[in-house]
N, C-alpha and C positions, 0 to 999 in steps of 0.2 A: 504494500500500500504506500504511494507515493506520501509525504509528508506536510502539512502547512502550518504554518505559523502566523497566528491571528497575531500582531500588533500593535497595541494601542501608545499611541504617543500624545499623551495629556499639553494644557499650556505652556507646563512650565517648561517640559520636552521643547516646546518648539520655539520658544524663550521671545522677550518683547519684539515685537516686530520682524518677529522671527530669524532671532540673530543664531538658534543651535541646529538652527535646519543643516548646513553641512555636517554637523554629526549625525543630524537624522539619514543623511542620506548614508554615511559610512558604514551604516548599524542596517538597512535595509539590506545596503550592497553585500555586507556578510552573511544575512541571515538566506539572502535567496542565494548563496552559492548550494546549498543541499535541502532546501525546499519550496514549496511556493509561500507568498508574501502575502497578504491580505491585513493592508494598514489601517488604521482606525485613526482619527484625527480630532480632537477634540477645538474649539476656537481658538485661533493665536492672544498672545498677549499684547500689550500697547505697553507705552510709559506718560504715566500720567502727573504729570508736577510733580517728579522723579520717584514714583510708584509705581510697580509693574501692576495691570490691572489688566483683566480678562474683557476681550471683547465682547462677551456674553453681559457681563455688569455694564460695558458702555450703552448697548443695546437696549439693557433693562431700563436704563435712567432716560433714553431718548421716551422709551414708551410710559416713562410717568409722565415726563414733559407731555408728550399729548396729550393722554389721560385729563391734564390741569388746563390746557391749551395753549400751552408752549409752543412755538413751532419744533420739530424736531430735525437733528440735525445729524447725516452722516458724517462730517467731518469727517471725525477721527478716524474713523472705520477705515475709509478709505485713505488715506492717509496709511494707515498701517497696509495697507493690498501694496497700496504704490510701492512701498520700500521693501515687498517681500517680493515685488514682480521683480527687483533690481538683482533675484537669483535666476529668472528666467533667459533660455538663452534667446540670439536670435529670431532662433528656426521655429520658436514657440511663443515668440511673445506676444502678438498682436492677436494669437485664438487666445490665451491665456485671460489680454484684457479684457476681449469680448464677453469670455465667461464672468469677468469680474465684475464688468457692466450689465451685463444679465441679471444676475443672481443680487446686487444691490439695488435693482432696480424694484425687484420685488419685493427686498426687505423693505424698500421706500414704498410699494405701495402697501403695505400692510403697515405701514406708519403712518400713515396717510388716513386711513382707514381709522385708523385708532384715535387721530387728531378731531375726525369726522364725529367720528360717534363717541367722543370722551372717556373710553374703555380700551385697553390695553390686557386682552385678555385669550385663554380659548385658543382658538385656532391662529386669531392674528397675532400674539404674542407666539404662537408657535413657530410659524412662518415668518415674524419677522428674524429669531435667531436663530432659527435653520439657515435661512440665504444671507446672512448677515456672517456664520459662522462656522459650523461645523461643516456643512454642504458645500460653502461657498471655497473651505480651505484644505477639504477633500480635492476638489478641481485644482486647483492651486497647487498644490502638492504633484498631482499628475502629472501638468507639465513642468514642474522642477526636476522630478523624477526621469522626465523625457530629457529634461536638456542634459542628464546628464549618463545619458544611451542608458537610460533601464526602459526595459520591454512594460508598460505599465496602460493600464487605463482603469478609470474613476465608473461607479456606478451611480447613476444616473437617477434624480429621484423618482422618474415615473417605473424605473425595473427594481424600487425599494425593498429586498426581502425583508426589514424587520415589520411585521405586521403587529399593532399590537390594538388594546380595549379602546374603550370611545370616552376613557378619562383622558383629558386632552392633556393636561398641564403636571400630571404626575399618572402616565403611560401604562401598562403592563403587556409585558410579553406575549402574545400568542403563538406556542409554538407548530404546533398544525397548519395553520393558516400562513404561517411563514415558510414553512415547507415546501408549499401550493408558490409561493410565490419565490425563488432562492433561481430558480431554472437560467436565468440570464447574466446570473452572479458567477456560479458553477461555470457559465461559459466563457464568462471572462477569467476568470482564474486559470482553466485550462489553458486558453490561448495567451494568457500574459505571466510575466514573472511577479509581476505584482499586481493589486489590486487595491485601490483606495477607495474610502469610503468614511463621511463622518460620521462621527459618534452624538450620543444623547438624542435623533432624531429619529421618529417612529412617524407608520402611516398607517391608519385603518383600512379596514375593507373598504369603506367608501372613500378612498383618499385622502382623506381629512388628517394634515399635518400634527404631528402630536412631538409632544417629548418625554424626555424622563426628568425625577427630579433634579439636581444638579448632584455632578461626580456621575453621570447615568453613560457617559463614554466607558466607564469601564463595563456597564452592563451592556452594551452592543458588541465589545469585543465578546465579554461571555454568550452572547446570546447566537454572534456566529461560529463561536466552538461549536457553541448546541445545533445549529443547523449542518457542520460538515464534518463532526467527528465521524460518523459512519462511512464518509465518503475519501475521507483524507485518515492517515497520523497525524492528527491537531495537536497542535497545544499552542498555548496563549502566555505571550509575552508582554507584561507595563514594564515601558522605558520610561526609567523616571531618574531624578537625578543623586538618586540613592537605593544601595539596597534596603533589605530591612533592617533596623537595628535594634535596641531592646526599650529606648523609649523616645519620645519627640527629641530629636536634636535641639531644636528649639528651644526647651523645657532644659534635658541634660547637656552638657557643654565638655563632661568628661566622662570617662570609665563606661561609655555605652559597650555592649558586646554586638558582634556582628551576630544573629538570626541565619542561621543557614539553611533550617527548614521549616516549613509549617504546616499542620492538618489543617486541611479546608475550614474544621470547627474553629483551629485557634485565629487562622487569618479573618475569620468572617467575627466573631469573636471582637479580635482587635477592632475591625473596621466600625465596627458598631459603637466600641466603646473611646474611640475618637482617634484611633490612630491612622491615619491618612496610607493605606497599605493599597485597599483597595474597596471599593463600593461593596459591602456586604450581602446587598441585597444582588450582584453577581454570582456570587459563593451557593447562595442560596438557588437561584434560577437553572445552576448545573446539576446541583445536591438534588433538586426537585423533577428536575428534567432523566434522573438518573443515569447522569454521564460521569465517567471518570478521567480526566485527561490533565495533565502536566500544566502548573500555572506557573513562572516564573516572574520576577520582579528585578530587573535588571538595572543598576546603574550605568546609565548610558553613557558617561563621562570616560568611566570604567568597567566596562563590561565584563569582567573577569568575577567582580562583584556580583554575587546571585544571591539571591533567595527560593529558593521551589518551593510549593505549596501541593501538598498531594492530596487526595482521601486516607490514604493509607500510608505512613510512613516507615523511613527504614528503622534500624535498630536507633535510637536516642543517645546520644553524647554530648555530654555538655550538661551547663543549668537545667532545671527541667521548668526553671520560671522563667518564660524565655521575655514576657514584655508587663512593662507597668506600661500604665495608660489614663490616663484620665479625660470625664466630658462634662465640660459646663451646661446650663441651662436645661435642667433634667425638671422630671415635674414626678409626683408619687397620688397615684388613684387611689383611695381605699374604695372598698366596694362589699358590700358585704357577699358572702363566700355562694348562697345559693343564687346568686344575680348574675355571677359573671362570667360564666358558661355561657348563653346568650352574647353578651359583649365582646368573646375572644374570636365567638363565630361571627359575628358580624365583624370585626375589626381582616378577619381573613379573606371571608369570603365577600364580605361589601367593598373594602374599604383597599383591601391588598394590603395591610399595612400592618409590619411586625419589628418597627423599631421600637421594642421594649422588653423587658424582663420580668417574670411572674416571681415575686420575693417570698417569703415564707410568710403564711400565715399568722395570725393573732387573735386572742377570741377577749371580750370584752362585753360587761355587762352577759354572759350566758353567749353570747354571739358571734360566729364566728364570721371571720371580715379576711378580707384579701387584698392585696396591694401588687398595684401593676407601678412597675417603674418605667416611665415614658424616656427616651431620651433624647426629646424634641421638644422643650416646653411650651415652644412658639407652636406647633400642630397640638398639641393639649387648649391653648388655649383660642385655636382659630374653630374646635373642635368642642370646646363646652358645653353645648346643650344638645350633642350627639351624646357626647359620654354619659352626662349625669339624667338620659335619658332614659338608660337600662337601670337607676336606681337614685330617686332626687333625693338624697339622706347618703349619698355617695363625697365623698370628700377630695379637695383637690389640692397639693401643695408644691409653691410653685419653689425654685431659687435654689433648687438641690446640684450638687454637685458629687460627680462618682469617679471615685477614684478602684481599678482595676487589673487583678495580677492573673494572669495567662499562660495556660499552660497544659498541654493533655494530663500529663507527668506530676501533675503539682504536689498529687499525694506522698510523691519520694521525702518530699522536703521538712523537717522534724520541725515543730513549731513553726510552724508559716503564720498561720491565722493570730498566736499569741505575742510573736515579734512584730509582724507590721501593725496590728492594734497596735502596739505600747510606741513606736516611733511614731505614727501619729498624732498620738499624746502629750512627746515628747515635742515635734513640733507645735503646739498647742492649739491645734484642732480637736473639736469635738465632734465624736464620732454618733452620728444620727441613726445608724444602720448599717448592719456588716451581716453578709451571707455568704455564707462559702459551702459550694457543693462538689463532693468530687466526680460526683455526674456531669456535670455542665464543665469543669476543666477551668474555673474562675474562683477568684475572692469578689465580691464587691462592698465596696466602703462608701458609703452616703455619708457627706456630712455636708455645710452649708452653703453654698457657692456667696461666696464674699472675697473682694479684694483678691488678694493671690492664694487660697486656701487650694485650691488643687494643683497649683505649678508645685509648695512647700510641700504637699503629701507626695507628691510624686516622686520629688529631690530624694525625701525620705526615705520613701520605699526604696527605691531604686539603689540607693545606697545602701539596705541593709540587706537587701538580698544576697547581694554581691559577696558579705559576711558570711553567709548562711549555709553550714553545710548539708547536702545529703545522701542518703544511703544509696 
């Protein structure tokens, strides 16, 4: 079975105004010496009053302008196309700007639209960041990719295979109906060494432009795993400007260890619980789709730097705590215990929506109650009178912050749960909630989200582990 290699290169991959695109192209040019390519593109970046920002946030801020009746304004947009045409050669650049005139053209009228009708929503916020960004820099990429003799072409949005639900603005996969439609993809891939295609944008059965929520480029790359592993040896690569390490660089500044492996659970896991690895709800879509196939996470700087993510791992060496992690703005449901059976079913099958954690129980007054921990507090609270609708005597607390230790393996490790308790302590944080299962392969520690309370738990942790021997 011939081999492919799904892709994904996020913004930061393609860096402001797409200054790492020659490494992008270094990293294609290796990868397709021994399989085919199938690139995933997420929106370039800009630099904005010397801050890199995503052209999808410029996008969003033209469409409140209209929304308010603003007039809205491409500038920048284009402004950023111009200086990443300046990698096109020649022999491609006058189709390149055509397309580039094309595709802005429509993000303008779907702003236009929005200017019109005072709404920035739905379908025309969908279309205008599809041809604004990911679609418009999928073509864009194509001919870079030409100028620089790779055999390549871009799919086209009307031979779209991700098909997905008729939730416009927060997407879900169809994988059947994407099947039905993949036929023109499959043919490009055969006939070219590579294949581009951006990420985060979906079309229904009625053509109706859709997207996923943001970070959802990595769910396009998983979702075209899911459509060609039976056809190819898939496996799926994020080039990113790091591999994984044990906690936010960001956050830690020394002593990180490098992550050399990860179970689907702990990757999706981390994702969930803030660390920027990969879209969880990715992890989730193969796990569910029941595929098994190689996920790696490649520093493209440094590509010798990996990470793999498998279902099944090899034998374990090393920490077996392999990441702390922490996420602000979390919100806690109480609900009482015979109510919320109803609510998990709707939350799945209404709503598609599983970014939260079911805590342990508590009984009170003879009663026993259950707590979901959200960790979205902003969709908790756009979401209020959905929730407290399965039980008005349901409680809602918002400003929590979770701090999170990760690991299939965690049980090796002798007093885990009584050491990071007491250093958080010791940093004088108070602990709100702490649940550790060796089922689920996590600790989690609730306490307040204030000031810098979970960068200082994390410091913590992370530095005691590292102490920490196990068997």
């Amino acid at each position: 079975m011939a081999k492919l290699v799904v892709a994904k290169f996020g913004g930061s991959a393609i860096g402001p105004d797409g200054t790492s695109i020659p490494e992008i192209i270094q990293r294609i040019t290796n990868l397709k010496k021994d399989s085919k390519v199938i690139a995933v593109f997420s929106a370039p970046l800009t630099m904005d009053n010397g801050k890199k920002r995503s052209l999808t946030d410029v996008m969003l801020e033209q469409g409140r302008n209209a929304e308010n009746g603003v007039s809205p304004s491409l500038d920048t947009i284009k402004s950023t196309y111009e200086k990443i045409l300046g990698l096109v050669d020649s022999e491609n650049e006058e189709n390149c700007k055509n397309v580039i005139e094309q595709n802005l053209e429509k993000a303008k009228k779907a702003l236009d639209e929005a200017f019109e009708n005072k709404e920035f929503v739905d379908e025309v916020r969908s279309r205008a960041l599809a041809f604004s960004g990911e679609i418009l820099m999928s073509h864009v990429m194509n001919y870079i990719l030409r100028s620089n003799k790779i055999k390549t072409e871009t799919v086209d949005f009307e031979d779209w295979p991700i098909i997905t639900d008729n939730n416009i603005e927060s997407t879900n996969f169809l994988t059947s109906e994407s099947r039905s439609k993949m036929d023109k993809t499959v043919e490009l891939v055969e006939q070219n060494e590579v294949v581009t295609i951006g990420g985060f944008i979906g079309k229904t059965v009625d053509s109706i432009t859709t997207t996923y929520e943001r970070g959802g480029s990595d769910r396009t790359a998983a979702d075209i795993g899911i459509l060609f592993h039976k056809k190819y040896e898939t496996s799926i690569d994020f080039e990113k400007d790091s591999a994984v390490v044990s906690a936010d660089p960001k956050i830690i500044e020394s002593g990180l260890r490098e992550v050399h492996q990860l179970s689907y659970n702990e990757a999706r896991l981390a994702g969930m619980f803030g660390m920027k690895i990969l879209d969880p709800i990715a992890i989730k879509e193969i796990v569910e789709n029941g595929v098994d196939m190689p996920i790696t996470v490649t520093n493209m700087k440094n590509p010798d730097k990996v990470t793999t993510i498998k279902r099944i791992l090899d034998e374990q060496k090393g920490h077996p705590i392999k990441i702390v992690t922490g996420k602000e703005n979390c919100a806690i449901f109480r609900i009482e215990t015979t109510s919320i059976q109803k609510l998990l079913t709707s939350l799945e099958k209404d709503k598609r929506y599983s970014e939260f954690i079911i805590l342990s129980p508590f009984t009170k007054d003879g009663i026993e109650f259950s707590r979901i921990l959200f960790l979205d507090g902003d969709y908790v609270k756009r979401n209020e009178k959905y929730l407290l609708g399965f039980d008005s005597l349901a409680t809602i607390t918002y400003n929590r912050g979770v701090i999170t230790l990760i690991g299939d393996e965690m049980w090796r490790v002798q007093q885990v749960a009584s050491r990071t308790s007491a250093k958080i302590g010791e940093a004088g944080l108070n602990i709100l909630n702490m649940d550790a299962q060796e089922e689920t392969s996590r600790i989690i520690i609730v306490v307040e989200d204030a000031k810098d309370n979970i960068r200082k738990a994390i410091s913590a942790i992370h530095q005691e582990i590292s102490e920490i021997n196990f068997i």
